[in-house]
DSSP file (Angstrom, degrees, kcal/mol; ACC not computed):
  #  RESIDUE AA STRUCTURE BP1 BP2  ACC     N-H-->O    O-->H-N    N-H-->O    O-->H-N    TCO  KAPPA ALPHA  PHI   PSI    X-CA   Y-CA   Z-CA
    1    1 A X              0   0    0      0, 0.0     2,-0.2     0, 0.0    70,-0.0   0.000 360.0 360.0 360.0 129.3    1.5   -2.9   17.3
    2    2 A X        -     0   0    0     67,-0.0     2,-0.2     2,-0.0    67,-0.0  -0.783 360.0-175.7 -90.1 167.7    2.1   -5.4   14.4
    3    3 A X        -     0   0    0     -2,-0.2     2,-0.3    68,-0.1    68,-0.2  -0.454  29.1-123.3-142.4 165.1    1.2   -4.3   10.7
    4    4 A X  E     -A   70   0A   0     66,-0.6    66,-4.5    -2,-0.2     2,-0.3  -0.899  34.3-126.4-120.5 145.6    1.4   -6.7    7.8
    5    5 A X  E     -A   69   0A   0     -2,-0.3    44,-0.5    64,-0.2     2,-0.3  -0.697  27.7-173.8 -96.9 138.5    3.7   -5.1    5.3
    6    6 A X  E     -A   68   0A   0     62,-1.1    62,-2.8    -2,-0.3     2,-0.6  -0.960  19.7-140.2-126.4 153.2    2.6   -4.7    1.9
    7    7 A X  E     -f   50   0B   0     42,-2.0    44,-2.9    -2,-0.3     2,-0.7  -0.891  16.6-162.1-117.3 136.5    4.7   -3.5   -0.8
    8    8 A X  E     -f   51   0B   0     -2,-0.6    58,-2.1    58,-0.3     2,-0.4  -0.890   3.8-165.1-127.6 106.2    2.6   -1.1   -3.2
    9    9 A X  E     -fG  52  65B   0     42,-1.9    44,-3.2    -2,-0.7    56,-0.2  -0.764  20.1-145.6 -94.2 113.4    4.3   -0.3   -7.4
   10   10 A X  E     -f   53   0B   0     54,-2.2     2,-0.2    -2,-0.4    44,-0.2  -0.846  25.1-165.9 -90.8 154.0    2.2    2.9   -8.7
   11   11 A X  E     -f   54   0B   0     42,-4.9    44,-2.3    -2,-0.2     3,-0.2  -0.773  31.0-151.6-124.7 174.8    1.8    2.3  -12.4
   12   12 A X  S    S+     0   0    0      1,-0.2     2,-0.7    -2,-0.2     3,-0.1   0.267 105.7  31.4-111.5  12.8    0.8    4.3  -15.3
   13   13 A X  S  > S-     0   0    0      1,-0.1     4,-1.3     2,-0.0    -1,-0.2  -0.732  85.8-174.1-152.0  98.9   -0.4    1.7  -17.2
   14   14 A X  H  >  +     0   0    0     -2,-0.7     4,-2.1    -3,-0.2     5,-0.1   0.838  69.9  59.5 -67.9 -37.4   -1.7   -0.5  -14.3
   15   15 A X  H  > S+     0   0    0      1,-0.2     4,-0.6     2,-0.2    -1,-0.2   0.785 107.5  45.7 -81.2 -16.6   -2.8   -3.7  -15.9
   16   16 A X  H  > S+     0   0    0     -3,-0.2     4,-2.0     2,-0.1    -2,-0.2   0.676 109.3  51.6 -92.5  -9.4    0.6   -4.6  -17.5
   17   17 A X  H  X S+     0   0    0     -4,-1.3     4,-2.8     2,-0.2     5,-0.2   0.921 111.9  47.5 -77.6 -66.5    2.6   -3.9  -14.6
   18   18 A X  H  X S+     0   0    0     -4,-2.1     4,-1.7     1,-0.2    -2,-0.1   0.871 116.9  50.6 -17.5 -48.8   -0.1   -6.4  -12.6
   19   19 A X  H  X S+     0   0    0     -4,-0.6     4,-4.1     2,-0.2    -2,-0.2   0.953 112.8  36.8 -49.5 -75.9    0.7   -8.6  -15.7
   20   20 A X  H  X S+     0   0    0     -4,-2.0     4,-3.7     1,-0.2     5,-0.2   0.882 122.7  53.6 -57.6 -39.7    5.0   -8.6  -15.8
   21   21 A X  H  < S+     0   0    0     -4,-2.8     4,-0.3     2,-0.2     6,-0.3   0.838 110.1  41.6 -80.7 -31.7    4.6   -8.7  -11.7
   22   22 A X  H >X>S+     0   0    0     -4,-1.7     3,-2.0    -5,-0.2     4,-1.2   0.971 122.3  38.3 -14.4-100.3    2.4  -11.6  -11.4
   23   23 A X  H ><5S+     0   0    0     -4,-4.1     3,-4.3     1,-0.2    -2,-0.2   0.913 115.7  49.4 -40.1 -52.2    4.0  -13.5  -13.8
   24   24 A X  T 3<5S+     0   0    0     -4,-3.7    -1,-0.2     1,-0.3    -2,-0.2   0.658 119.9  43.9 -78.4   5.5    8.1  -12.4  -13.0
   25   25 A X  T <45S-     0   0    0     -3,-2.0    -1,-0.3    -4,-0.3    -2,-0.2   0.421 109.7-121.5-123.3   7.2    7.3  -13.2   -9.1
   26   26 A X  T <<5 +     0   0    0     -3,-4.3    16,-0.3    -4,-1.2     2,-0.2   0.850  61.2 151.9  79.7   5.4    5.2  -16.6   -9.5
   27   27 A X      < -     0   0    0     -5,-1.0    14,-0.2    -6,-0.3    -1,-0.2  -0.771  46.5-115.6-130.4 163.1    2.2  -15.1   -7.7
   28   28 A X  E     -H   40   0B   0     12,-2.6    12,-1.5    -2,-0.2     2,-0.7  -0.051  30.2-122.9 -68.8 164.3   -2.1  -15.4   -7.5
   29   29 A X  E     -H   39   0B   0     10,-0.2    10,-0.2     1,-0.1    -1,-0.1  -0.976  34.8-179.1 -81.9 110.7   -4.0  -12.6   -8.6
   30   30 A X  E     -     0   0B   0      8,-2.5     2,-0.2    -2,-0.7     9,-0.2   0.800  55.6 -19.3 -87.0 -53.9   -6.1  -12.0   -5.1
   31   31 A X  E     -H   38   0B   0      7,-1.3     7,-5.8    -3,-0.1    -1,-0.3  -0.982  39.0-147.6-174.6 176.5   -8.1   -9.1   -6.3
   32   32 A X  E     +H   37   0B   0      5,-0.2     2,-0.3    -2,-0.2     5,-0.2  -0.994  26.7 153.3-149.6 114.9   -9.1   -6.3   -8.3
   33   33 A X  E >   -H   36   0B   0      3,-3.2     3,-1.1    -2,-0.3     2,-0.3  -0.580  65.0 -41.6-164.0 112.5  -10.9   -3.1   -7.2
   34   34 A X  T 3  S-     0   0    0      1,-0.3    -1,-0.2    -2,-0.3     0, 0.0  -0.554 120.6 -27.4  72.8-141.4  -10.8    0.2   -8.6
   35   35 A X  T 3  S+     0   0    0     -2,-0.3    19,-1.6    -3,-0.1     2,-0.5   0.516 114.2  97.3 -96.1  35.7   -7.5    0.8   -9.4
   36   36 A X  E <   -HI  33  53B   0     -3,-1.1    -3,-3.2    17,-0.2     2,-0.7  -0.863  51.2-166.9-112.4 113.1   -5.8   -1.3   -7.0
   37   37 A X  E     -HI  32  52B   0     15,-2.3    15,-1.8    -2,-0.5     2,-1.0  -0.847  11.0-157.4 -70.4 113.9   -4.5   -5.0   -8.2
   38   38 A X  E     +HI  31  51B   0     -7,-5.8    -8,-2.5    -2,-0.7    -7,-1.3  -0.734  17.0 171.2-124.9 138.1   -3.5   -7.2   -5.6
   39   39 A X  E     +HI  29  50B   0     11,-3.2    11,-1.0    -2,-1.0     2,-0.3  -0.546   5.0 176.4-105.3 155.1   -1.3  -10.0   -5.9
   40   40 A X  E     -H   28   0B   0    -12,-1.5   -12,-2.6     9,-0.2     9,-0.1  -0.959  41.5 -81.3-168.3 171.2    0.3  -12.5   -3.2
   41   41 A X        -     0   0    0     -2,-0.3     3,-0.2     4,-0.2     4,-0.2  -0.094  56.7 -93.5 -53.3 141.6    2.3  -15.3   -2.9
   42   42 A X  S    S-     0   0    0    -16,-0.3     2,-0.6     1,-0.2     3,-0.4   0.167  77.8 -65.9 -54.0-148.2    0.4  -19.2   -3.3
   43   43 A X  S    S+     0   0    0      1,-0.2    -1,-0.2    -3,-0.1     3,-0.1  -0.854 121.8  25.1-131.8 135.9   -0.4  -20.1    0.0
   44   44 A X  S    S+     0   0    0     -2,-0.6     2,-0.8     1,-0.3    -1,-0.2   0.449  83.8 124.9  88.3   5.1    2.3  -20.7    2.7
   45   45 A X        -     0   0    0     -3,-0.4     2,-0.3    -4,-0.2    -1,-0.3  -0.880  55.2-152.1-101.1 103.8    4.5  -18.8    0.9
   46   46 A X        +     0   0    0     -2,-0.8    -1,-0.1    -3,-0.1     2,-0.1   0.114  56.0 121.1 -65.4  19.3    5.9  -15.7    3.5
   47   47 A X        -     0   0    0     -2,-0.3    -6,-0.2     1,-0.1     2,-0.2  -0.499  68.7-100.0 -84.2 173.7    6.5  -13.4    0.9
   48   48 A X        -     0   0    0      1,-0.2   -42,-0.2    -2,-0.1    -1,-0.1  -0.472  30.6-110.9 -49.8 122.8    4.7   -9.9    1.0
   49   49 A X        -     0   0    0    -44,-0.5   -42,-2.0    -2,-0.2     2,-0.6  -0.223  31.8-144.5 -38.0 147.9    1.8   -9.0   -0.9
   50   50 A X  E     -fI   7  39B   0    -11,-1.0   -11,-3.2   -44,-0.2     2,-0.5  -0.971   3.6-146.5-146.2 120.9    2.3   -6.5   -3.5
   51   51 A X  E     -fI   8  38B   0    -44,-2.9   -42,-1.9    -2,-0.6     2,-0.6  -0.774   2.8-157.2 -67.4 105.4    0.1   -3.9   -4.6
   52   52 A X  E     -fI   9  37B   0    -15,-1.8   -15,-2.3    -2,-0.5     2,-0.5  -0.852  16.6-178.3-102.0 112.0   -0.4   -2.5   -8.3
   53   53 A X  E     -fI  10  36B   0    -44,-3.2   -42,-4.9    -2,-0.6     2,-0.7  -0.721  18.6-142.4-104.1 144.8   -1.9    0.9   -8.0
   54   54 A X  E     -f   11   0B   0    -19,-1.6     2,-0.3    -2,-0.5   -42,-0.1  -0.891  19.1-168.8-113.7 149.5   -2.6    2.5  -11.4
   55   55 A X        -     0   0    0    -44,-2.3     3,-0.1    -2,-0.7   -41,-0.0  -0.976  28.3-137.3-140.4 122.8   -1.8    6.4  -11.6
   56   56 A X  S    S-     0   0    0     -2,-0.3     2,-0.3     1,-0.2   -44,-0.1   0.735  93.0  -6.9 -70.7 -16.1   -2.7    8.5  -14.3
   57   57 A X  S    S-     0   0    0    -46,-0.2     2,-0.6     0, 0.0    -1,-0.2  -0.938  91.3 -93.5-167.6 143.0    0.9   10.3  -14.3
   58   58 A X        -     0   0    0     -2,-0.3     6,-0.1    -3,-0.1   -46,-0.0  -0.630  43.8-116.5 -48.9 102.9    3.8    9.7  -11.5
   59   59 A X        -     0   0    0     -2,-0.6     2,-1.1     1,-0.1     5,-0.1  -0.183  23.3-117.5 -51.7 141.2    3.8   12.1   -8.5
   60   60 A X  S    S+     0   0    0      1,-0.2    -1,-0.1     3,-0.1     3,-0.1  -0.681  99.2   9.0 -69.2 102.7    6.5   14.3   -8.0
   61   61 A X  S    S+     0   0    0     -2,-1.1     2,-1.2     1,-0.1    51,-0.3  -0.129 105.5 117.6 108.7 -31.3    8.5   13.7   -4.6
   62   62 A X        -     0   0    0     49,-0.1    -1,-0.1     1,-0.1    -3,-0.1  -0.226  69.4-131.9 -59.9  87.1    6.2   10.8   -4.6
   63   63 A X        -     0   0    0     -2,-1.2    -4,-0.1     1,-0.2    -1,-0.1  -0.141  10.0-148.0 -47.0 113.7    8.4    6.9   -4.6
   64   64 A X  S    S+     0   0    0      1,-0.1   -54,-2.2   -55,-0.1     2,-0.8   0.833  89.7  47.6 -53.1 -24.3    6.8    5.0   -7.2
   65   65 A X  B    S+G    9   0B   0    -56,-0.2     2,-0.3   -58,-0.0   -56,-0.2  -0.944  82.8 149.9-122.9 119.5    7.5    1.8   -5.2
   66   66 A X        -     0   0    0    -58,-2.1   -58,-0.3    -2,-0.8    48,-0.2  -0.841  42.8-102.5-163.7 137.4    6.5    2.1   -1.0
   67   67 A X        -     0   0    0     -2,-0.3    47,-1.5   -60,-0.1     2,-0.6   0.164  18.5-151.5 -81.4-165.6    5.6    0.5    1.2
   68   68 A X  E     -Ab   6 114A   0    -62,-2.8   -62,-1.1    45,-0.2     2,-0.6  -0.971   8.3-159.0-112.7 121.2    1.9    0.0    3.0
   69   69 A X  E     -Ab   5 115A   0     45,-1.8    47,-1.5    -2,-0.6     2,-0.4  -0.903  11.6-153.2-113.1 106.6    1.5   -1.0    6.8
   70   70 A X  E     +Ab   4 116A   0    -66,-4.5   -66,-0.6    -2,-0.6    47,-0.2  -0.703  24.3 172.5 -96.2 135.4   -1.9   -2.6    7.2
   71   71 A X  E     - b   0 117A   0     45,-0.9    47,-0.7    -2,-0.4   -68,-0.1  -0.579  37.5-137.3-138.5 163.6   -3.0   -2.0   11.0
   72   72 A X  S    S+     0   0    0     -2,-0.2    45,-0.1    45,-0.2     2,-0.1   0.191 111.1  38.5-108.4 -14.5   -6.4   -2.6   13.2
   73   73 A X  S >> S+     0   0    0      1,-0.1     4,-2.1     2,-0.0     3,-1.6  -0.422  70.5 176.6-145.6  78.9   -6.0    0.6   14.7
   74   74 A X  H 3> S+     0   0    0      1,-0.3     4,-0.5     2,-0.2    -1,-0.1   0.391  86.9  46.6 -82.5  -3.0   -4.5    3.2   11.8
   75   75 A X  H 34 S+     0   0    0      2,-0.1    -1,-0.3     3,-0.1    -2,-0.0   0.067 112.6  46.0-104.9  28.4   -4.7    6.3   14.7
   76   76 A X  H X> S+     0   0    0     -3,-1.6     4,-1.5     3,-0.1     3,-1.0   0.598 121.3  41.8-122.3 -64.0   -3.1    4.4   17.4
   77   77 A X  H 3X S+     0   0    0     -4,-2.1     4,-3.8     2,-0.2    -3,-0.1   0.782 110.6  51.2 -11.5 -73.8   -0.8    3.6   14.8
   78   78 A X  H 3X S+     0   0    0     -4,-0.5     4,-1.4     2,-0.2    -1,-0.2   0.549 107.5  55.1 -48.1 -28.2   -0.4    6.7   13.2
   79   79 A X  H <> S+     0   0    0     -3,-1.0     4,-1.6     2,-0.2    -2,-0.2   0.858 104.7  56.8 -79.6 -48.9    0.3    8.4   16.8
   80   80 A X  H  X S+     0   0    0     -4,-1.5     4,-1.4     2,-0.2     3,-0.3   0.921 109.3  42.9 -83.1 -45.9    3.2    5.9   17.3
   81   81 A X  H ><>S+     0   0    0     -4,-3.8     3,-3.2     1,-0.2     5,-0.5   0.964 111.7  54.6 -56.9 -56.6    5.2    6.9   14.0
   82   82 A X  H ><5S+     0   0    0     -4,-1.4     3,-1.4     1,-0.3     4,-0.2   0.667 106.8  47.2 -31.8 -49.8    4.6   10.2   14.6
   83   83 A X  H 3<5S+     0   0    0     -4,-1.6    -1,-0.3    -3,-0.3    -2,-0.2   0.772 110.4  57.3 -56.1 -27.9    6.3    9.8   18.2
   84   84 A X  T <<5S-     0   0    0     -3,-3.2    -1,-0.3    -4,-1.4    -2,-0.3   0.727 132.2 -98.7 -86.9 -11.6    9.0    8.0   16.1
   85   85 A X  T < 5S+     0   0    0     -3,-1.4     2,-0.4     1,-0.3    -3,-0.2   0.550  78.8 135.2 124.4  42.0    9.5   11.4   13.9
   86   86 A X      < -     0   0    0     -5,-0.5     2,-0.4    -4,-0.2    -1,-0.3  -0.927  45.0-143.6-107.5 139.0    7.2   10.4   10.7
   87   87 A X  E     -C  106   0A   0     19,-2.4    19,-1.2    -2,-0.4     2,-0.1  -0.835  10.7-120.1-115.8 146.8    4.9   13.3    9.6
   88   88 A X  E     +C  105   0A   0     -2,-0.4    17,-0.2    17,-0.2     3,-0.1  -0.469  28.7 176.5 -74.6 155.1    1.3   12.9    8.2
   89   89 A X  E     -     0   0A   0     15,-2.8     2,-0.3     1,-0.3    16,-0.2   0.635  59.2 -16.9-122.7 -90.6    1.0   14.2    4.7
   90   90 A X  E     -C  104   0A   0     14,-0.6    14,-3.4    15,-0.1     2,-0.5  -0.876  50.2-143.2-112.4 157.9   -2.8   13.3    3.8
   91   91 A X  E     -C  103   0A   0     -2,-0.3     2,-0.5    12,-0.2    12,-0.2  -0.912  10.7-175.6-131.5 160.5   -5.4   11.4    4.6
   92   92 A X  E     -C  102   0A   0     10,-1.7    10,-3.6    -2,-0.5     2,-0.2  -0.959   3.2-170.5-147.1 138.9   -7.9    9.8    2.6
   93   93 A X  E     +C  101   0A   0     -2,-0.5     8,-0.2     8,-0.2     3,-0.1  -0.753  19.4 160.7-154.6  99.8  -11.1    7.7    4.0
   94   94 A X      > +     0   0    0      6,-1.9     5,-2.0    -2,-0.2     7,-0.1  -0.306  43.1 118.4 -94.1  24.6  -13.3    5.5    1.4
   95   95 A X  T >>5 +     0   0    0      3,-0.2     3,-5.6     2,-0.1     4,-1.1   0.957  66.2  71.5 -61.8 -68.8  -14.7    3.5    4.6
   96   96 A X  T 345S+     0   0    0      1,-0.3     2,-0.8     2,-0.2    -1,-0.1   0.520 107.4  31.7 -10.4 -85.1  -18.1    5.0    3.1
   97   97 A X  T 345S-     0   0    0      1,-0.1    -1,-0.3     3,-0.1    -2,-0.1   0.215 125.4 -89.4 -83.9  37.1  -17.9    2.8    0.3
   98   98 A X  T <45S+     0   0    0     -3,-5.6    -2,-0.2    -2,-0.8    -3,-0.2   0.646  89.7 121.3  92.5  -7.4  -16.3   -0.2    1.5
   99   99 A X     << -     0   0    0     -5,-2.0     2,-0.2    -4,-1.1    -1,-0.1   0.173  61.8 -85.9 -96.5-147.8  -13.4    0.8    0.9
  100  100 A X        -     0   0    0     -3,-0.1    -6,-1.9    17,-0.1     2,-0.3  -0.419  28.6-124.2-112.4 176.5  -10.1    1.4    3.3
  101  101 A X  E     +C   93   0A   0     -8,-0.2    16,-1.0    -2,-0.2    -8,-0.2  -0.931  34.3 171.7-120.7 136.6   -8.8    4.1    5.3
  102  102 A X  E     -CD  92 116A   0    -10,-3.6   -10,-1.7    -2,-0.3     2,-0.6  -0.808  29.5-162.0-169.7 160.9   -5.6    5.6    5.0
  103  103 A X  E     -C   91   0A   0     12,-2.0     2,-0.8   -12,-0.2    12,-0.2  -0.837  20.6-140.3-130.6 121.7   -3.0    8.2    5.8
  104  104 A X  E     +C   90   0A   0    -14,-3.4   -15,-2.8    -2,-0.6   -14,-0.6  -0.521  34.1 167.8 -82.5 116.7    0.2    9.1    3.7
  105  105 A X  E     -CE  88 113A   0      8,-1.0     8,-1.1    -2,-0.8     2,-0.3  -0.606  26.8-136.5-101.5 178.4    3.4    9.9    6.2
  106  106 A X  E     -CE  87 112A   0    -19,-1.2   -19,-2.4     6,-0.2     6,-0.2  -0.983  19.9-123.1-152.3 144.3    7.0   10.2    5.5
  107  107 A X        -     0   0    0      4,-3.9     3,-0.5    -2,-0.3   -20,-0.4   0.092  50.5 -87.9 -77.5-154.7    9.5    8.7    7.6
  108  108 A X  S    S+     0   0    0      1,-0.3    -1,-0.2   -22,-0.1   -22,-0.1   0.388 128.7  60.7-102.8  15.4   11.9   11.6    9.0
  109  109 A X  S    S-     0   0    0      2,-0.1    -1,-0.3     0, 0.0     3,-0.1   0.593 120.3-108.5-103.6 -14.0   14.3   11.1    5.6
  110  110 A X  S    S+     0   0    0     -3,-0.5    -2,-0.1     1,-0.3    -3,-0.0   0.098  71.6 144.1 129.5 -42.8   11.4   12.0    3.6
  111  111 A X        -     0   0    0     -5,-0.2    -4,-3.9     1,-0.1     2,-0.3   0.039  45.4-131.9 -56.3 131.6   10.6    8.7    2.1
  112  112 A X  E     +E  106   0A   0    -51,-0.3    -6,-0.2    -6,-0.2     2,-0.1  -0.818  33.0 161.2-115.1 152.5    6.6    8.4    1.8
  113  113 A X  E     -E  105   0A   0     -8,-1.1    -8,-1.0    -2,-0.3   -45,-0.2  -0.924  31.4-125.2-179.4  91.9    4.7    5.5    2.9
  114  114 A X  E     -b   68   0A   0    -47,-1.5   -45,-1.8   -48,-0.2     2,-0.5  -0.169   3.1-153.2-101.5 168.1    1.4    4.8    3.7
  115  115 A X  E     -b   69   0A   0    -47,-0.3   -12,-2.0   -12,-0.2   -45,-0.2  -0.953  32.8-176.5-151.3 103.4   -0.4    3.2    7.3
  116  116 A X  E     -bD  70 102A   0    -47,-1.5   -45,-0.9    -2,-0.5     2,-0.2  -0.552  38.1 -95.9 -96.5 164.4   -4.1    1.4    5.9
  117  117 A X  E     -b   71   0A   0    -16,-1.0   -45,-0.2     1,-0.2    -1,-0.1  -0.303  58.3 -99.1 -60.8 154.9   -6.9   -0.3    7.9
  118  118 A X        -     0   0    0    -47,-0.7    -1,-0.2    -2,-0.2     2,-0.2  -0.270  52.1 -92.3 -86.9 161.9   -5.9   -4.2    7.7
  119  119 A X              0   0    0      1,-0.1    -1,-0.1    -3,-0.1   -19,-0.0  -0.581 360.0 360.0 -92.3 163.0   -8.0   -6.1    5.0
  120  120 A X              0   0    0     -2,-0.2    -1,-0.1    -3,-0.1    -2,-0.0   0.524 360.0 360.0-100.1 360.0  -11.0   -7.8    5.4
């Protein structure tokens, strides 16, 4: 299965981190929805999207910086890390409002990492 890789910065102060990243990487502002900024590269440009999520306070055990693997089929998906030794941690589903699906693993070192329904 292919994913498109996104890389996703929790902030606590979400709109200057959008700000500094946007500007210090050259890239558009794409969209804005809730607390999620998302930036990407002008167009033809193969870098990665990058995500600004704003976070009222930094999780503990949690990597401020991880990445996102946006998928068409996030339990098909989800099945195949598992087989690869990644364990679900939560899952969270905002289809209801339009929003994404998605489910927080950690790869077998620990590191957490999240597997979304692809954008629309």
């Amino acid at each position: 299965m292919t994913a498109s890789i996104e890389i996703t910065i929790d902030a606590v102060d979400g709109p200057a981190a959008a700000a500094f990243w946007q500007a210090a990487l050259g890239y558009e502002r794409r969209s804005e929805r809730g607390p999620y900024v998302v930036l990407g590269p002008p167009a033809g440009d193969p870098r990665p999207v990058v995500v600004i999520q704003h976070v009222d306070a930094v999780s503990p055990g949690k990597n401020s910086v991880h990445l996102d693997l946006r998928v068409d089929d996030i339990d098909a998906e989800v099945a195949r890390l598992r087989a690869l030794g990644a364990t679900v941690e939560w899952m969270i589903d905002e289809t209801a409002d339009g929003g994404s699906r998605w489910t927080t693993m950690s790869d077998p070192q620990g590191a957490l990492f999240c597997v979304c329904t692809a954008r629309s």
